[in-house]
PASE-168655 format. One record per atom (N, C-alpha, C, O): z, x, y; residue number from 0. Coordinates in nm, 3 decimals. Layout:
<pts>
<pt w="Z" u="X" v="Y" k="NUM"/>
...
</pts>
This chain:
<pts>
<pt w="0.000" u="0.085" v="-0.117" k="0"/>
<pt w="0.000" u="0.000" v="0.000" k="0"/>
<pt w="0.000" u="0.090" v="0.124" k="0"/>
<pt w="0.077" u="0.186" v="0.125" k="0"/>
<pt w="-0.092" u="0.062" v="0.243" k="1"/>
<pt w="-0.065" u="0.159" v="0.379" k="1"/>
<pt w="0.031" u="0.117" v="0.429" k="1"/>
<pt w="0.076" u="0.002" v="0.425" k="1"/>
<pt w="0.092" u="0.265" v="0.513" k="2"/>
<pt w="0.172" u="0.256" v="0.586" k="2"/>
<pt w="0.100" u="0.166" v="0.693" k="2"/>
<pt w="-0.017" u="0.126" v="0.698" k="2"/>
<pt w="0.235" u="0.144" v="0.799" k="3"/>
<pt w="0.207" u="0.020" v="0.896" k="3"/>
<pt w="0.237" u="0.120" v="0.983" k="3"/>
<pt w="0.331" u="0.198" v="0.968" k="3"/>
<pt w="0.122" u="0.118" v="1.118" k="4"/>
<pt w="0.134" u="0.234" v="1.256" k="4"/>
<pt w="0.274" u="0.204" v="1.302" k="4"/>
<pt w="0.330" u="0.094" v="1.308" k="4"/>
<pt w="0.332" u="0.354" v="1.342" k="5"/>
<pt w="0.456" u="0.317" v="1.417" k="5"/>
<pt w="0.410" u="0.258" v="1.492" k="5"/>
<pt w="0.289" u="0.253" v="1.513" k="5"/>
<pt w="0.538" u="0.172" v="1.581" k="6"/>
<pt w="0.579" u="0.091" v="1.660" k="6"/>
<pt w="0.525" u="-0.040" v="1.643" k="6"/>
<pt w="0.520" u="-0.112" v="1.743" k="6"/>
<pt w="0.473" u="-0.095" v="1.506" k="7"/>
<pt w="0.436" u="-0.185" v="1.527" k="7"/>
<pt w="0.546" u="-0.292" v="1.394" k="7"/>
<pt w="0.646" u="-0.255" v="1.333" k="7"/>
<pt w="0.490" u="-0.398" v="1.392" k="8"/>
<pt w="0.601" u="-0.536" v="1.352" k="8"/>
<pt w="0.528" u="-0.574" v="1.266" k="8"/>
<pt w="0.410" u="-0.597" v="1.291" k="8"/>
<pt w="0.588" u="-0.592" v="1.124" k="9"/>
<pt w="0.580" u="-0.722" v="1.023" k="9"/>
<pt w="0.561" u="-0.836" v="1.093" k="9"/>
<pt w="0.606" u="-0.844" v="1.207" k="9"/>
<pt w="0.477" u="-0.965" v="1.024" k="10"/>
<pt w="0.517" u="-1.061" v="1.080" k="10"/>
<pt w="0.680" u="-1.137" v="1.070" k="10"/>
<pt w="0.735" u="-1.222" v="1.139" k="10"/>
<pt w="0.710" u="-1.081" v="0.983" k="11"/>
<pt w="0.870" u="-1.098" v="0.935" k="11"/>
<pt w="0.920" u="-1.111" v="1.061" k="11"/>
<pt w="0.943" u="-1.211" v="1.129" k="11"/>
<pt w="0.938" u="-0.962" v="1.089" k="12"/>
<pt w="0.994" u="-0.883" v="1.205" k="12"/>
<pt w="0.976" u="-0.943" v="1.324" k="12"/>
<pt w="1.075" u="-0.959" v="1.396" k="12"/>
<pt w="0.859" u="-0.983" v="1.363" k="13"/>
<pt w="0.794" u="-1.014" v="1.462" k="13"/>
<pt w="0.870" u="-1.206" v="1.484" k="13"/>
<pt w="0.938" u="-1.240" v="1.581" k="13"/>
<pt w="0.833" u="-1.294" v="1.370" k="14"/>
<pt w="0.927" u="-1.403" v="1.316" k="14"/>
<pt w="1.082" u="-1.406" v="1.363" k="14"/>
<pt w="1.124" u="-1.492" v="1.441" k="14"/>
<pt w="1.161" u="-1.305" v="1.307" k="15"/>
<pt w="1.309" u="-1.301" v="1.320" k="15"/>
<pt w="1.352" u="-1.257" v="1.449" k="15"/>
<pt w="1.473" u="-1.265" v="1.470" k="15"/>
<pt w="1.256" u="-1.198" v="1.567" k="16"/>
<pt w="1.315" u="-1.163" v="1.663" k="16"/>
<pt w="1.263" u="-1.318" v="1.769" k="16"/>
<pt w="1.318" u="-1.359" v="1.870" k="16"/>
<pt w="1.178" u="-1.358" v="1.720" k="17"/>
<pt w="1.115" u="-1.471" v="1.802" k="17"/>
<pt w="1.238" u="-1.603" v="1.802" k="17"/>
<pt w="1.280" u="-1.670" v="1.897" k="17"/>
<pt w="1.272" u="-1.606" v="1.652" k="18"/>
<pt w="1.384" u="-1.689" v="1.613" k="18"/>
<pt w="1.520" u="-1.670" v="1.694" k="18"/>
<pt w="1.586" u="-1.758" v="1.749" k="18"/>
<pt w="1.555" u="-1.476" v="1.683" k="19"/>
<pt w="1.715" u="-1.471" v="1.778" k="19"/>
<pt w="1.670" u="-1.472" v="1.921" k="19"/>
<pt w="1.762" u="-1.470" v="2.003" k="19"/>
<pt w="1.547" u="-1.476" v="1.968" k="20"/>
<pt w="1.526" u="-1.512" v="2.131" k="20"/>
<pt w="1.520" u="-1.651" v="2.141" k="20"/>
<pt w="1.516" u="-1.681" v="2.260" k="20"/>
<pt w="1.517" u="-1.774" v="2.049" k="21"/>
<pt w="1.492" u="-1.883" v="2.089" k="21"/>
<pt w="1.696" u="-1.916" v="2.045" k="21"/>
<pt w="1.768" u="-1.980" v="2.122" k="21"/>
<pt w="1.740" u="-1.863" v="1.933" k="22"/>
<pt w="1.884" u="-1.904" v="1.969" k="22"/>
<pt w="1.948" u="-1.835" v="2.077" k="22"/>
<pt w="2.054" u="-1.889" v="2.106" k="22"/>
<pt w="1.923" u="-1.736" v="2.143" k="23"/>
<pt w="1.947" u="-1.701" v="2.252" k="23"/>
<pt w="1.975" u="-1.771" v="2.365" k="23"/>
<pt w="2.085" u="-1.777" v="2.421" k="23"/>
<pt w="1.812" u="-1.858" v="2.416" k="24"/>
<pt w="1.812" u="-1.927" v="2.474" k="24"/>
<pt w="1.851" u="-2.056" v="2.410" k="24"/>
<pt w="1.777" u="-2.144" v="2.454" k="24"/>
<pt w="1.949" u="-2.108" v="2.312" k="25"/>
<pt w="1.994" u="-2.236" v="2.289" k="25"/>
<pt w="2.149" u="-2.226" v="2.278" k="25"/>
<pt w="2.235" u="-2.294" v="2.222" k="25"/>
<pt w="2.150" u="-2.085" v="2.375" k="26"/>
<pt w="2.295" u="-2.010" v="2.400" k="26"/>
<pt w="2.401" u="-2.001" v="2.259" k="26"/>
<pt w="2.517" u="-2.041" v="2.255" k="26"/>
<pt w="2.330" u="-1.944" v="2.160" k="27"/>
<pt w="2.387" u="-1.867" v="2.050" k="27"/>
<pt w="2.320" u="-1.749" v="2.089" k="27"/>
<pt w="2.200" u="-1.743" v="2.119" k="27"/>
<pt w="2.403" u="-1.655" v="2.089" k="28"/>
<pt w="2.437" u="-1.529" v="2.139" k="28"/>
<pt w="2.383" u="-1.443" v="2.000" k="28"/>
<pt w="2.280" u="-1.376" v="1.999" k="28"/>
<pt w="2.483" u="-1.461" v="1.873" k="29"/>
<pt w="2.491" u="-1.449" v="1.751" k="29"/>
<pt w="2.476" u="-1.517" v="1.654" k="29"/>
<pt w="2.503" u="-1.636" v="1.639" k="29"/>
<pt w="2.415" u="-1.418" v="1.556" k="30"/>
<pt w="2.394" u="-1.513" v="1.460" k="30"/>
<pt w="2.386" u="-1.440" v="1.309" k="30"/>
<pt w="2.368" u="-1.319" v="1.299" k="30"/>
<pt w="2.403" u="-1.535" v="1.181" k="31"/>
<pt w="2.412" u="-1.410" v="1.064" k="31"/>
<pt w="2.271" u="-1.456" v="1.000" k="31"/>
<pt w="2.187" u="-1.535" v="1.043" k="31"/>
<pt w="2.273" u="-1.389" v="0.900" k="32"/>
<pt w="2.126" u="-1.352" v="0.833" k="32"/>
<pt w="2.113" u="-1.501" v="0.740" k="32"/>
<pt w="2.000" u="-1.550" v="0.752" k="32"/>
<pt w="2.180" u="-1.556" v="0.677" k="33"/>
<pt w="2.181" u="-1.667" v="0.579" k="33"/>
<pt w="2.131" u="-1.822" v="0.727" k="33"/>
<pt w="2.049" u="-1.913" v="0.720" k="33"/>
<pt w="2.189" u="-1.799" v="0.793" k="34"/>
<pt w="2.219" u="-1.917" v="0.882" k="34"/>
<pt w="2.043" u="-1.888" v="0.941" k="34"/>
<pt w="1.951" u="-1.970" v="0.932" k="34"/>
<pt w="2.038" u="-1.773" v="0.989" k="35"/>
<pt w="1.876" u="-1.741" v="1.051" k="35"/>
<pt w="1.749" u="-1.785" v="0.945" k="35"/>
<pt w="1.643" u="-1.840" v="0.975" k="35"/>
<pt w="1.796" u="-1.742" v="0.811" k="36"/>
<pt w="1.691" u="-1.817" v="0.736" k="36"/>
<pt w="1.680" u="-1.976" v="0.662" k="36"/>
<pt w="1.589" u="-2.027" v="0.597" k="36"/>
<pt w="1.783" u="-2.016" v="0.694" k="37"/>
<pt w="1.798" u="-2.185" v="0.712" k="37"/>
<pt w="1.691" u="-2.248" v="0.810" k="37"/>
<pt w="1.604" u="-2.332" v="0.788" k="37"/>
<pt w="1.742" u="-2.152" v="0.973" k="38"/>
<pt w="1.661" u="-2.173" v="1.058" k="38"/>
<pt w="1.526" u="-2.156" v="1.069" k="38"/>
<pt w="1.470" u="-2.217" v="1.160" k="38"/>
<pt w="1.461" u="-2.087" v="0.996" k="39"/>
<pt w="1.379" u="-2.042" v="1.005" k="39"/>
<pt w="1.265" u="-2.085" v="0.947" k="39"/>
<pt w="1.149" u="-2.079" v="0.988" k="39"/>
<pt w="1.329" u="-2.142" v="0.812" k="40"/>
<pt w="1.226" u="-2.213" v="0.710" k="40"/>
<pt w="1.222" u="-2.393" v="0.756" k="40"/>
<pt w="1.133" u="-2.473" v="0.727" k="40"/>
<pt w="1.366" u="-2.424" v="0.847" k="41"/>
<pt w="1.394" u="-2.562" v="0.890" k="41"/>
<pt w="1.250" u="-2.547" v="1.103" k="41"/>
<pt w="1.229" u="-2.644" v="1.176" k="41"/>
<pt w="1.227" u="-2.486" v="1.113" k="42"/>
<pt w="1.161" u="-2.460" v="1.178" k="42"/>
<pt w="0.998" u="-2.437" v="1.213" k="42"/>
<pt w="0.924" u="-2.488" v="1.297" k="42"/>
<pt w="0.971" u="-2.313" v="1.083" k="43"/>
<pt w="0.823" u="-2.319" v="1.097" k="43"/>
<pt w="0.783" u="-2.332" v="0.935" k="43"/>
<pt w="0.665" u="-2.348" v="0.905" k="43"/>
<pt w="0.872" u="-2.326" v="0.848" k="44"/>
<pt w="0.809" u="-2.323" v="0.688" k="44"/>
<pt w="0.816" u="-2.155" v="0.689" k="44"/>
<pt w="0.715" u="-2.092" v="0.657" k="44"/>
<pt w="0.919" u="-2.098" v="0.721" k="45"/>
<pt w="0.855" u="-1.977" v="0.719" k="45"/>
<pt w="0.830" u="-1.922" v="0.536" k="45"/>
<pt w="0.917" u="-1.919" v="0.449" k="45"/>
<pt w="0.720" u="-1.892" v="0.527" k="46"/>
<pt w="0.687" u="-1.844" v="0.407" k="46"/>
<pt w="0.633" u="-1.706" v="0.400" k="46"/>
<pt w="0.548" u="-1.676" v="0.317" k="46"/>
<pt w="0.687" u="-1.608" v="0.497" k="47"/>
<pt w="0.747" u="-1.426" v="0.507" k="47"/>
<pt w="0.860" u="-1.447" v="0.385" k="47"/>
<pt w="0.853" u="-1.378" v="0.283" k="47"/>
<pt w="0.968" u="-1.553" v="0.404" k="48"/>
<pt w="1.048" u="-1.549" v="0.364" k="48"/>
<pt w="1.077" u="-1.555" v="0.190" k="48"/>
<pt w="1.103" u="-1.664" v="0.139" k="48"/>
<pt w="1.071" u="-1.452" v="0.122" k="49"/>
<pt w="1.043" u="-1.530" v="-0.048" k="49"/>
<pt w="1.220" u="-1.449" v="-0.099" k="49"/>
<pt w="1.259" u="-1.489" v="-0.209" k="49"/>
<pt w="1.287" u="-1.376" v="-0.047" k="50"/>
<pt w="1.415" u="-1.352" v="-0.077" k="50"/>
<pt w="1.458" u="-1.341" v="0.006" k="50"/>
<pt w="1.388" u="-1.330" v="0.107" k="50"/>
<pt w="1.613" u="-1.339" v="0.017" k="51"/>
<pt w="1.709" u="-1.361" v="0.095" k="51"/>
<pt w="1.705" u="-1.158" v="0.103" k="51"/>
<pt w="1.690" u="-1.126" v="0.222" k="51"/>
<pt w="1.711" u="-1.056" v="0.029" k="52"/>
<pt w="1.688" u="-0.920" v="0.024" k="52"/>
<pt w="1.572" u="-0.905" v="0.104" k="52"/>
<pt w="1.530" u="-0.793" v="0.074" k="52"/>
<pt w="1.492" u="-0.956" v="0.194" k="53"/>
<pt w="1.380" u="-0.933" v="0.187" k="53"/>
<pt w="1.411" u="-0.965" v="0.386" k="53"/>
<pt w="1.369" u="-0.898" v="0.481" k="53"/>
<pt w="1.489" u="-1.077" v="0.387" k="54"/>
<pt w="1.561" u="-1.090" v="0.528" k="54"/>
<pt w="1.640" u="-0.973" v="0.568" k="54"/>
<pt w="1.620" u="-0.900" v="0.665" k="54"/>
<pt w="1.715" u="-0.966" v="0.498" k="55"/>
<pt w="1.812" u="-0.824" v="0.557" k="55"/>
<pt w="1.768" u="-0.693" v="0.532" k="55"/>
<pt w="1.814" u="-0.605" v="0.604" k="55"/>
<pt w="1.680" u="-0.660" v="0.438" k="56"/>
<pt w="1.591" u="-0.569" v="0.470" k="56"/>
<pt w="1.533" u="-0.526" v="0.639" k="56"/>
<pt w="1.543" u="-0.426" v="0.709" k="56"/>
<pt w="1.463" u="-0.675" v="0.655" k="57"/>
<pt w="1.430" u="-0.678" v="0.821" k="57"/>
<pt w="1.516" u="-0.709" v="0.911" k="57"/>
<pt w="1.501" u="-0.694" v="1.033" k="57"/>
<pt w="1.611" u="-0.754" v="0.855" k="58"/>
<pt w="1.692" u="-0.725" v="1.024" k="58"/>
<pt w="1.783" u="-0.608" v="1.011" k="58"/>
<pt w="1.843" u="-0.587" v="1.117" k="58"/>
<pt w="1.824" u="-0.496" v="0.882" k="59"/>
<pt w="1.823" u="-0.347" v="0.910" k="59"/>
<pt w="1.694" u="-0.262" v="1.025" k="59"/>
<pt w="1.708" u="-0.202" v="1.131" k="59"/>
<pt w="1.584" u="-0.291" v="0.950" k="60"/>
<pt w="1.456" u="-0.207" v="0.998" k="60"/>
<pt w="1.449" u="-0.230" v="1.168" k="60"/>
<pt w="1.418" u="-0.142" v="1.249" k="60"/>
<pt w="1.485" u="-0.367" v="1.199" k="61"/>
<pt w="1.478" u="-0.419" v="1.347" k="61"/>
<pt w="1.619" u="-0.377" v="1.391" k="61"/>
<pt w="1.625" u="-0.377" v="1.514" k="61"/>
<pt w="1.743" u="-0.339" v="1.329" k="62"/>
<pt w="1.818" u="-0.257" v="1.437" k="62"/>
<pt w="1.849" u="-0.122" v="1.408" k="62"/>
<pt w="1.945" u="-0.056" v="1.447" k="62"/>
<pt w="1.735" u="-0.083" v="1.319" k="63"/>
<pt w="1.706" u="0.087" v="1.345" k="63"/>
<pt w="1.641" u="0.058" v="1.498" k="63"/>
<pt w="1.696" u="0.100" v="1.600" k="63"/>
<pt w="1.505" u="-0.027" v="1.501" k="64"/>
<pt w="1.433" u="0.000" v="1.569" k="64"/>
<pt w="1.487" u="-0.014" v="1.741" k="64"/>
<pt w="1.419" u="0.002" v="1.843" k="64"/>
<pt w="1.645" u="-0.054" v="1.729" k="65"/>
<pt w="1.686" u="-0.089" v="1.886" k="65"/>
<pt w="1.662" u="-0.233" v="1.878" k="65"/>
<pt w="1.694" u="-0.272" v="1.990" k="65"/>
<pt w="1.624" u="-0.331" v="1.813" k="66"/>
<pt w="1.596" u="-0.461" v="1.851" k="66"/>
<pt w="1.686" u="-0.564" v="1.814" k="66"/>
<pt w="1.689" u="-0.683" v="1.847" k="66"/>
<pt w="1.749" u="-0.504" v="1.747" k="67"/>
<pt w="1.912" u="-0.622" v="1.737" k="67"/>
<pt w="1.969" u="-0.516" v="1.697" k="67"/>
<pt w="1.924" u="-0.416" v="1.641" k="67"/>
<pt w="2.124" u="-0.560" v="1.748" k="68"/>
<pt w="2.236" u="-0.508" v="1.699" k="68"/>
<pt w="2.317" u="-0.584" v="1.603" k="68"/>
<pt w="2.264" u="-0.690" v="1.571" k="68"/>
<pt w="2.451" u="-0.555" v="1.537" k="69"/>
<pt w="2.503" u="-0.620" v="1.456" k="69"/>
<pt w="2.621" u="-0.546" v="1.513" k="69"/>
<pt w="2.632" u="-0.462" v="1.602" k="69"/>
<pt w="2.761" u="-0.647" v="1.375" k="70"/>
<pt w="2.892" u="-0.647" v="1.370" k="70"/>
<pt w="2.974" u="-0.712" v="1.270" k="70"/>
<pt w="2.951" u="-0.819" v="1.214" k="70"/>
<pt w="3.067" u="-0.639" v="1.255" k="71"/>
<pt w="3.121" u="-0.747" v="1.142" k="71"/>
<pt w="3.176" u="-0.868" v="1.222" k="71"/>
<pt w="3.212" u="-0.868" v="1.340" k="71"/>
<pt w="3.176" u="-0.987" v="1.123" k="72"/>
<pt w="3.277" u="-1.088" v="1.220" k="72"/>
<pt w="3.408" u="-1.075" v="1.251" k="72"/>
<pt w="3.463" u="-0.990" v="1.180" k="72"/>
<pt w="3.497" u="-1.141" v="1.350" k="73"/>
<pt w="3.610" u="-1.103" v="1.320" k="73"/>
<pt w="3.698" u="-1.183" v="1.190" k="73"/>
<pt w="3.652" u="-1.286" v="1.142" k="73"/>
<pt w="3.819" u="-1.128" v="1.144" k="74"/>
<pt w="3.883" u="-1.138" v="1.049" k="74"/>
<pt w="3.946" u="-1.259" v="1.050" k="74"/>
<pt w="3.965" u="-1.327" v="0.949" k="74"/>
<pt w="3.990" u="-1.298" v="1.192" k="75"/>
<pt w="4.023" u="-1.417" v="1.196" k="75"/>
<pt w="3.935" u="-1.594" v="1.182" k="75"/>
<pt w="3.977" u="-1.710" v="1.190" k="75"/>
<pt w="3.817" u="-1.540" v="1.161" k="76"/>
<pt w="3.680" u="-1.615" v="1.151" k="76"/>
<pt w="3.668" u="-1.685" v="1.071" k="76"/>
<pt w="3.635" u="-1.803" v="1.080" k="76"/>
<pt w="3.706" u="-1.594" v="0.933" k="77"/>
<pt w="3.660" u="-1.589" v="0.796" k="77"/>
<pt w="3.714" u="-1.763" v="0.741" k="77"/>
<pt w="3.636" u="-1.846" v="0.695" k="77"/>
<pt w="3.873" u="-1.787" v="0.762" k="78"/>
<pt w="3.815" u="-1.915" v="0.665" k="78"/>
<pt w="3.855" u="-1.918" v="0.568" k="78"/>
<pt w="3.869" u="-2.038" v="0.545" k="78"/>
<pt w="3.902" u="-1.838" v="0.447" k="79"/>
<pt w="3.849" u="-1.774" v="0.329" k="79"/>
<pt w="3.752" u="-1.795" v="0.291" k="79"/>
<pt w="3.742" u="-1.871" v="0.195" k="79"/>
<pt w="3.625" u="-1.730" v="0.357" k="80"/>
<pt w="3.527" u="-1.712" v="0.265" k="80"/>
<pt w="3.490" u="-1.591" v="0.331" k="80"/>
<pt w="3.519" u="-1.571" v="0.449" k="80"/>
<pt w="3.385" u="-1.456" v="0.215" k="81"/>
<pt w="3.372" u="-1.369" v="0.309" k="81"/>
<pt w="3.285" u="-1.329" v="0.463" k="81"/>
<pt w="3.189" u="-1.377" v="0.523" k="81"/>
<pt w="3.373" u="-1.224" v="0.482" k="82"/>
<pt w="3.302" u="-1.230" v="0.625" k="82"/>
<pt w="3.144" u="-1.194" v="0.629" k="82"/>
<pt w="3.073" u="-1.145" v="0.541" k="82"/>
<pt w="3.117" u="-1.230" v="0.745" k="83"/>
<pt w="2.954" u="-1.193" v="0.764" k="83"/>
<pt w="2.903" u="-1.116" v="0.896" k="83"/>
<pt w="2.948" u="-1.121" v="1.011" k="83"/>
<pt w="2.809" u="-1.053" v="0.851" k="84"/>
<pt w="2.743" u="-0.964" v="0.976" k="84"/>
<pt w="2.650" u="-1.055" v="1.064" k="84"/>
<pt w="2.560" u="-1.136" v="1.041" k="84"/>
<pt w="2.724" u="-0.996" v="1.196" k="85"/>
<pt w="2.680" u="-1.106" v="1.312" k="85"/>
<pt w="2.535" u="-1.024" v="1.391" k="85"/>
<pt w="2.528" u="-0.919" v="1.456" k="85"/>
<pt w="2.473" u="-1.083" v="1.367" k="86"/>
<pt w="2.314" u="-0.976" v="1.498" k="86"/>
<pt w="2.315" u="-1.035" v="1.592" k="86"/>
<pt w="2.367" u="-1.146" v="1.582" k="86"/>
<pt w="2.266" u="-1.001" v="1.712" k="87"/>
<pt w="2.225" u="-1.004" v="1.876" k="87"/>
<pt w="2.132" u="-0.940" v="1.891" k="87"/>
<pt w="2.134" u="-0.819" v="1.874" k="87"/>
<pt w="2.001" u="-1.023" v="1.936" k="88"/>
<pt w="1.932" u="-0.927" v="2.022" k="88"/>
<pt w="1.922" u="-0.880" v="2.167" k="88"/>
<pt w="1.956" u="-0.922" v="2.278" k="88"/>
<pt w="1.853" u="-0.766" v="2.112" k="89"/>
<pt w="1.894" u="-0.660" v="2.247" k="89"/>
<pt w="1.777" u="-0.758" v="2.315" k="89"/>
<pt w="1.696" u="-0.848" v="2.292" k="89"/>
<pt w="1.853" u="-0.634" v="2.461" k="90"/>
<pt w="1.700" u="-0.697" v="2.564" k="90"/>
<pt w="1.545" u="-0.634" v="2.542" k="90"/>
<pt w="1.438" u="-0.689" v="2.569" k="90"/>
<pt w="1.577" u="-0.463" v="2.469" k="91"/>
<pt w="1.473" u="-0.456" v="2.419" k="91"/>
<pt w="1.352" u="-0.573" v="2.281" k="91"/>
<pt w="1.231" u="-0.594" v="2.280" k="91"/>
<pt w="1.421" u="-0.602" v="2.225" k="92"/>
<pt w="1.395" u="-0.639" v="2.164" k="92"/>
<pt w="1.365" u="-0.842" v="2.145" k="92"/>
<pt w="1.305" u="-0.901" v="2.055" k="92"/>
<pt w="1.450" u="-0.908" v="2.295" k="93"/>
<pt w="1.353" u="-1.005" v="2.362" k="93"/>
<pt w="1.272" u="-0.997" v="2.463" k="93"/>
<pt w="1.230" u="-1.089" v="2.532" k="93"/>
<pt w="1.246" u="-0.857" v="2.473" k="94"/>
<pt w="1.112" u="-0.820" v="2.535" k="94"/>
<pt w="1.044" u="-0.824" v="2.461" k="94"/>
<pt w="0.979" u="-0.928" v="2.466" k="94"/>
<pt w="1.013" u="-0.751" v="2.373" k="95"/>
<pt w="0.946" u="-0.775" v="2.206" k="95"/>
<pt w="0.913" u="-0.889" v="2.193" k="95"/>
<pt w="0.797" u="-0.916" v="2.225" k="95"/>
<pt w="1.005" u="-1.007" v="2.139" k="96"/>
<pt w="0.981" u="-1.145" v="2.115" k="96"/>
<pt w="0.845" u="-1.219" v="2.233" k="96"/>
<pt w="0.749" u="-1.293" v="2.209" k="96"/>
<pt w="0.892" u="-1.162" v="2.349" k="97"/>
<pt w="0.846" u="-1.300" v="2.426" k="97"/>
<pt w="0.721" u="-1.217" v="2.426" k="97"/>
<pt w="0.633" u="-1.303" v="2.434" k="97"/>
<pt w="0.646" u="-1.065" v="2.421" k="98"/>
<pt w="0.570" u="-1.036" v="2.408" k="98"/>
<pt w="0.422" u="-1.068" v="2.242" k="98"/>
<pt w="0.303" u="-1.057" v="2.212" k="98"/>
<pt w="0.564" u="-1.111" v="2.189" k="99"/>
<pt w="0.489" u="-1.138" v="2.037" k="99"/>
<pt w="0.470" u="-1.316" v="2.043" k="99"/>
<pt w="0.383" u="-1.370" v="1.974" k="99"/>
<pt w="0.547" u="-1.383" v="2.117" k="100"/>
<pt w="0.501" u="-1.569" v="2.123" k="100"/>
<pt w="0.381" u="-1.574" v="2.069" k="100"/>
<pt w="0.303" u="-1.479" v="2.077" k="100"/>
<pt w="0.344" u="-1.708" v="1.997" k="101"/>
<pt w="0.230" u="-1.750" v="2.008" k="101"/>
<pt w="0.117" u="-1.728" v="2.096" k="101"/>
<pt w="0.139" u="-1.734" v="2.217" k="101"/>
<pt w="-0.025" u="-1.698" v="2.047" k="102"/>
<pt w="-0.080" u="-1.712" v="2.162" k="102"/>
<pt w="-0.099" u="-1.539" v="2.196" k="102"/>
<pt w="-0.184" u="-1.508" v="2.279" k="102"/>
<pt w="-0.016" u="-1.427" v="2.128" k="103"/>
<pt w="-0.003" u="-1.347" v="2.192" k="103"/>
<pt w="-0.022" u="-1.222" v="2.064" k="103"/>
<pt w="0.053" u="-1.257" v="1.973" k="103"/>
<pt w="-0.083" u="-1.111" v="2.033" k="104"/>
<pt w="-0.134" u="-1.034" v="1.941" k="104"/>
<pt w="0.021" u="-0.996" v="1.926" k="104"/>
<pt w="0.092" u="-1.021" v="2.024" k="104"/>
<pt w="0.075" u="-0.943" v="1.820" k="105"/>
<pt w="0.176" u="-0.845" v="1.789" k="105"/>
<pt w="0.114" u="-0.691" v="1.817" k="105"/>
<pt w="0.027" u="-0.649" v="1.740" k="105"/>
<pt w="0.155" u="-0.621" v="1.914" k="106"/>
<pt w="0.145" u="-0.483" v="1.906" k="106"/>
<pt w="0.247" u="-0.388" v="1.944" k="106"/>
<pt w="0.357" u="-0.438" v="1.969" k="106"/>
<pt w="0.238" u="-0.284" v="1.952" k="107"/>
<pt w="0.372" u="-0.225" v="1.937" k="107"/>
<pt w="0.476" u="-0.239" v="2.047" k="107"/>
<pt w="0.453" u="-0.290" v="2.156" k="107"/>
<pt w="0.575" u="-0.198" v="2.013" k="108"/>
<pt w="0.685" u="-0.237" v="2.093" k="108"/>
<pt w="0.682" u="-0.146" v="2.166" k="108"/>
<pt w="0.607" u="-0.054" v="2.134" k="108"/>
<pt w="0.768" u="-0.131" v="2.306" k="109"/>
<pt w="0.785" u="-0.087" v="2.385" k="109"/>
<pt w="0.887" u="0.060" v="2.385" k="109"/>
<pt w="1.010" u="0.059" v="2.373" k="109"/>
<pt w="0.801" u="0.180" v="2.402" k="110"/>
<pt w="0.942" u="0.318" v="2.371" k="110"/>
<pt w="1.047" u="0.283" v="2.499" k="110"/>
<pt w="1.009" u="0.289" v="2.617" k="110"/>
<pt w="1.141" u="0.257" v="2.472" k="111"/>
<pt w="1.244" u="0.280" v="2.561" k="111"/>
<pt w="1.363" u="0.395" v="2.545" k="111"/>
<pt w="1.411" u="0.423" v="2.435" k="111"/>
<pt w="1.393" u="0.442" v="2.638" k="112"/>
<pt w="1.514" u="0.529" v="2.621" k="112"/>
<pt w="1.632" u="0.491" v="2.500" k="112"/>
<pt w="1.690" u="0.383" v="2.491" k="112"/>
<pt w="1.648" u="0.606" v="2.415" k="113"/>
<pt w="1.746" u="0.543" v="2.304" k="113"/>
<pt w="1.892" u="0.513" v="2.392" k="113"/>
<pt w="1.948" u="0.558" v="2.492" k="113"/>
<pt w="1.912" u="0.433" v="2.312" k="114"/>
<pt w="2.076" u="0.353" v="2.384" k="114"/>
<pt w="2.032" u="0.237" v="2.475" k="114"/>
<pt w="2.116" u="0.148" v="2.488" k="114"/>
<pt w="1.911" u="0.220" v="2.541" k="115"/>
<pt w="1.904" u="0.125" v="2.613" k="115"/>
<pt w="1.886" u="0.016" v="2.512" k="115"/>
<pt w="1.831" u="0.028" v="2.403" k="115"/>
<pt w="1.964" u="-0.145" v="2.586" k="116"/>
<pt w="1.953" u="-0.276" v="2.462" k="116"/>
<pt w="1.923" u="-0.363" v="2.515" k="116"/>
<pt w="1.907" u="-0.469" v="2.456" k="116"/>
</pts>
């Protein structure tokens, strides 16, 4: 299989950041990986999606890339049940999104200074 040119996005990738910019703007801040692919398939059918390994795969690869961050939840959250890793996207990375919308080619993302979010 070829490699994929740096800086550029799966449609996965491209999918999951479009998704944490639209809960963004529905003022969820955060969000975990199980709950995003509820959303996701309750949304567009997404059919990127064929494992749940296959989600968190991409939202590792997308906060190597600076485009979400994560966290554990806090402890007091939990409930008893276990805890879960919370993502946010950066601002790099709803720059990304609103550059990838519909309507709009996926191409590579933007180099920004490392540390900037």
């Amino acid at each position: 299989m070829p490699r994929r040119k740096p800086g550029t996005l799966l449609p996965l990738e491209s999918e999951i950041l479009e998704e944490a910019l639209s809960l963004l703007r529905a003022g969820h801040a955060t969000f975990h990986g199980f709950g995003l692919a509820q959303t996701m398939r309750e949304h567009s059918g997404s059919r990127s999606l064929t494992a749940h390994g296959t989600l968190y795969k991409a939202l590792n690869r997308l906060e190597d890339f600076g485009l979400l961050t994560s966290r554990w939840e806090d402890a007091a959250a939990v409930d008893g049940r276990p805890r879960r890793r919370l993502y946010e996207i950066t601002s790099k990375g709803a720059q990304v999104a609103q550059r990838s919308l519909p309507g709009k080619a996926v191409g590579p993302f933007p180099r920004l200074a490392s540390g900037t979010t």
